[in-house]
C-alpha positions as CSV (number, residue, x, y, z in Angstrom):
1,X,-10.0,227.5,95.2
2,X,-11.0,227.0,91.4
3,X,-10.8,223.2,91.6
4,X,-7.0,222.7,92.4
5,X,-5.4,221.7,94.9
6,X,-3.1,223.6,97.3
7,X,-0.1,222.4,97.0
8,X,2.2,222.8,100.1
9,X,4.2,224.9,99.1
10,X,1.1,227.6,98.8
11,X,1.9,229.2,101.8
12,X,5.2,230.0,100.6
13,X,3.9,231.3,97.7
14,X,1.3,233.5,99.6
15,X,4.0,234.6,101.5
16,X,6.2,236.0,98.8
17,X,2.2,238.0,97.9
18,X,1.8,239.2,101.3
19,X,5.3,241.0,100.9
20,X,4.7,242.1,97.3
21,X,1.5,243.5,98.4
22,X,1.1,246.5,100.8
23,X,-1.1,245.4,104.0
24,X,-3.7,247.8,103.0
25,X,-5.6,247.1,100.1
26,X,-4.0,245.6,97.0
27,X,-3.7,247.3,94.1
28,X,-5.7,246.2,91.1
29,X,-2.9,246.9,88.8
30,X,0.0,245.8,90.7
31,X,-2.1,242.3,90.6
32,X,-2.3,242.9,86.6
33,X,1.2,242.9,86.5
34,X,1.8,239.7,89.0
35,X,-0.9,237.7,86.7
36,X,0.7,238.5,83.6
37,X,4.4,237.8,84.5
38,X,2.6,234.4,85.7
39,X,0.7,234.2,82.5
40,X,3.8,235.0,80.1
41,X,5.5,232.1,82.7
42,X,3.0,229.9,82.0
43,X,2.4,229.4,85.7
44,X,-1.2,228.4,85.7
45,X,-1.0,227.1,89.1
46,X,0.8,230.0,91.0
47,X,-1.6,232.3,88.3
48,X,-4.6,230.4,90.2
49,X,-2.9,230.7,93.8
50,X,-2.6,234.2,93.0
51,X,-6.2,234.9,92.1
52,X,-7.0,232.7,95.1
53,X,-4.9,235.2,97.1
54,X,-6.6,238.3,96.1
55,X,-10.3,236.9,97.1
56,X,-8.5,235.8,100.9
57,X,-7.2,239.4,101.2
58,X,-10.3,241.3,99.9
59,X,-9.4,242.5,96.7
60,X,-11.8,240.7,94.0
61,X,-10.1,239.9,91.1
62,X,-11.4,242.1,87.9
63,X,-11.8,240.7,84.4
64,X,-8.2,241.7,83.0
65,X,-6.8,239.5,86.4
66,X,-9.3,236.7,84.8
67,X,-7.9,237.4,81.5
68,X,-4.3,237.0,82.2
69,X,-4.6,233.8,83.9
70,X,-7.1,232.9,80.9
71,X,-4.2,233.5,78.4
72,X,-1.9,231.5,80.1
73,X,-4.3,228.6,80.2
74,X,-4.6,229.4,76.5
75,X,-0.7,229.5,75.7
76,X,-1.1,225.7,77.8
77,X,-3.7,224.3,76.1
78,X,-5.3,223.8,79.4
79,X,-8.9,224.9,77.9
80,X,-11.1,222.7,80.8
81,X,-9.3,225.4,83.0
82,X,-9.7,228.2,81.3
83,X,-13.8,227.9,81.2
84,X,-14.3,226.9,84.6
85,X,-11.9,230.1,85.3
86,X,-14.1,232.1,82.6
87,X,-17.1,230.5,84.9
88,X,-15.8,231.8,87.8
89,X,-16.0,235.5,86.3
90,X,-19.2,235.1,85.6
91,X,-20.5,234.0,89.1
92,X,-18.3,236.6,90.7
93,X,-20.4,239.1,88.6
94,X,-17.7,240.0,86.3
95,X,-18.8,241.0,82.7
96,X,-16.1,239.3,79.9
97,X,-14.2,241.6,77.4
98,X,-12.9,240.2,74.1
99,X,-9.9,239.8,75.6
100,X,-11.2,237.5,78.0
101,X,-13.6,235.1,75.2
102,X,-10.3,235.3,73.0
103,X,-8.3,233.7,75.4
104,X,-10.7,231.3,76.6
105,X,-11.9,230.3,73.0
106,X,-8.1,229.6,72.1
107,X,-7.8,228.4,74.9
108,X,-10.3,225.3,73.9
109,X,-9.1,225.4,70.4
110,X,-5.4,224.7,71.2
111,X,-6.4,222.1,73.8
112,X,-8.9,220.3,71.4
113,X,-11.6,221.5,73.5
114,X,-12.7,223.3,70.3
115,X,-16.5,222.4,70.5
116,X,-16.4,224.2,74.0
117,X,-15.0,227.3,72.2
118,X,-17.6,227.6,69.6
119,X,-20.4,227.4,72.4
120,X,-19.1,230.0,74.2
121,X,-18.5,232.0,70.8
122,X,-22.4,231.7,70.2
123,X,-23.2,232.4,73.4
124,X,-21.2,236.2,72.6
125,X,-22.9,236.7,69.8
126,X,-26.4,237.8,71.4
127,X,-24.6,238.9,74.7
128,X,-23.0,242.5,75.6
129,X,-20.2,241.4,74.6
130,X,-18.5,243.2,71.5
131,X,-17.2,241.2,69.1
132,X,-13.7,241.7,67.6
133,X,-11.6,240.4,64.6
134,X,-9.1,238.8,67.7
135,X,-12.4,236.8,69.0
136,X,-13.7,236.1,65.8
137,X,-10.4,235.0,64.1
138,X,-9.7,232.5,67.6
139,X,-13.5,231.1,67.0
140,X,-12.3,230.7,63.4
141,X,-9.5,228.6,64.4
142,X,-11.3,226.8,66.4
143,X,-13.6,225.9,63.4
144,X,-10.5,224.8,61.3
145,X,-9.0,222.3,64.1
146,X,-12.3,220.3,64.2
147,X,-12.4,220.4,60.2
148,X,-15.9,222.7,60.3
149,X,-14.9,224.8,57.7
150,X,-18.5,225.6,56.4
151,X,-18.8,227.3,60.1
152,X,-15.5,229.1,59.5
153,X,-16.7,230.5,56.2
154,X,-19.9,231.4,58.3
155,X,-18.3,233.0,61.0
156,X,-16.2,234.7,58.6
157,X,-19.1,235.8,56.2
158,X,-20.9,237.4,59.7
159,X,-17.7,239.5,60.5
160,X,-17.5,241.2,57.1
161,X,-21.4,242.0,57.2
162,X,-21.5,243.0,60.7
163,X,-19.1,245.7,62.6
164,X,-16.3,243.8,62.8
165,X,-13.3,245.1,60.9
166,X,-11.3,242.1,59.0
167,X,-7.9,241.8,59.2
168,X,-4.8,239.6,58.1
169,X,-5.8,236.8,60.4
170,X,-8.9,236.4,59.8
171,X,-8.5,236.4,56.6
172,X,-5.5,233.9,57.0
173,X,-7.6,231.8,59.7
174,X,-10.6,231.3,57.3
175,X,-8.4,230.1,54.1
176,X,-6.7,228.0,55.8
177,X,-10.0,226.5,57.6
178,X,-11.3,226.3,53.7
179,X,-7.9,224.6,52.7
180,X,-8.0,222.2,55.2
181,X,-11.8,221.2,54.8
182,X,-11.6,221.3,51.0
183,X,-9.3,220.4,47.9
184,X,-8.8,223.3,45.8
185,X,-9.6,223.2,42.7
């Protein structure tokens, strides 16, 4: 069950899912909601019971149920989580969204995992999936908590000559990246 443990109290918590849920098929966005109110909670552990719970009751977790639990890992700082979740997607055939690399790229950043978060940014550039000024702007920060600031100018330098529209924080994230890596002159 994603590496954790099941804590004892599980089946009281897959309980309180059984009754949430209807016995026939879950539904997809009812589950949204549950991992999000988890997510905002910062309940990574009931947000990983939870997705355990769908796979046990046939209802495979999509990417936004991957994404929410992803985001809470991220608002933790619990990055090692959030890729081997992010993993998981992938070897349950699930293709990532933005939403999903953001979150798992902060993810790493905020828990000093940041080199972690660039791989996986690199890895998005030649994949399917579309890069956005949130993904590039987390890979950014990323770049300016391990001091690489000639990477954030880089990543910075691709979004405003690719498709990717530039925004406030990106522009914020890159200065500050320079700032911190350099003395202005």
């Amino acid at each position: 069950m994603l590496g954790l443990e099941v804590p004892l109290q599980s089946n009281a918590f897959f309980a309180v899912l059984n009754q949430a849920f209807p016995r026939h098929r879950p539904d997809p966005r009812i589950s949204t909601r549950i991992l999000s109110g988890l997510a905002r909670a910062r309940a990574i552990e009931s947000s990983c019971l939870a997705l355990s719970w769908q796979k046990m009751n046939m209802c495979a977790p999509n990417s936004y149920h991957y994404g929410a639990v992803i985001d809470a890992c991220a608002k933790t700082g619990m990055w090692k989580m959030a890729l081997q979740l992010f993993n998981d997607m992938l070897q349950n055939e699930l293709q990532p969204n933005p939403i999903t690399c953001s979150a798992a790229i902060s993810a790493c950043e905020k828990g000093s995992g940041w080199e972690a978060g660039l791989q996986l940014f690199g890895s998005m550039v030649p994949s399917t999936v579309e890069l956005d000024a949130i993904t590039c702007s987390a890979a950014i920060s990323a770049c300016e908590k391990a001091g690489e600031w000639q990477r954030a100018l880089e990543i910075f330098s691709q979004m405003a000559h690719g498709r990717v529209e530039l925004d406030t924080i990106s522009f914020s994230s890159a200065l500050s990246a320079y700032e911190k890596g350099c003395e202005w002159e």
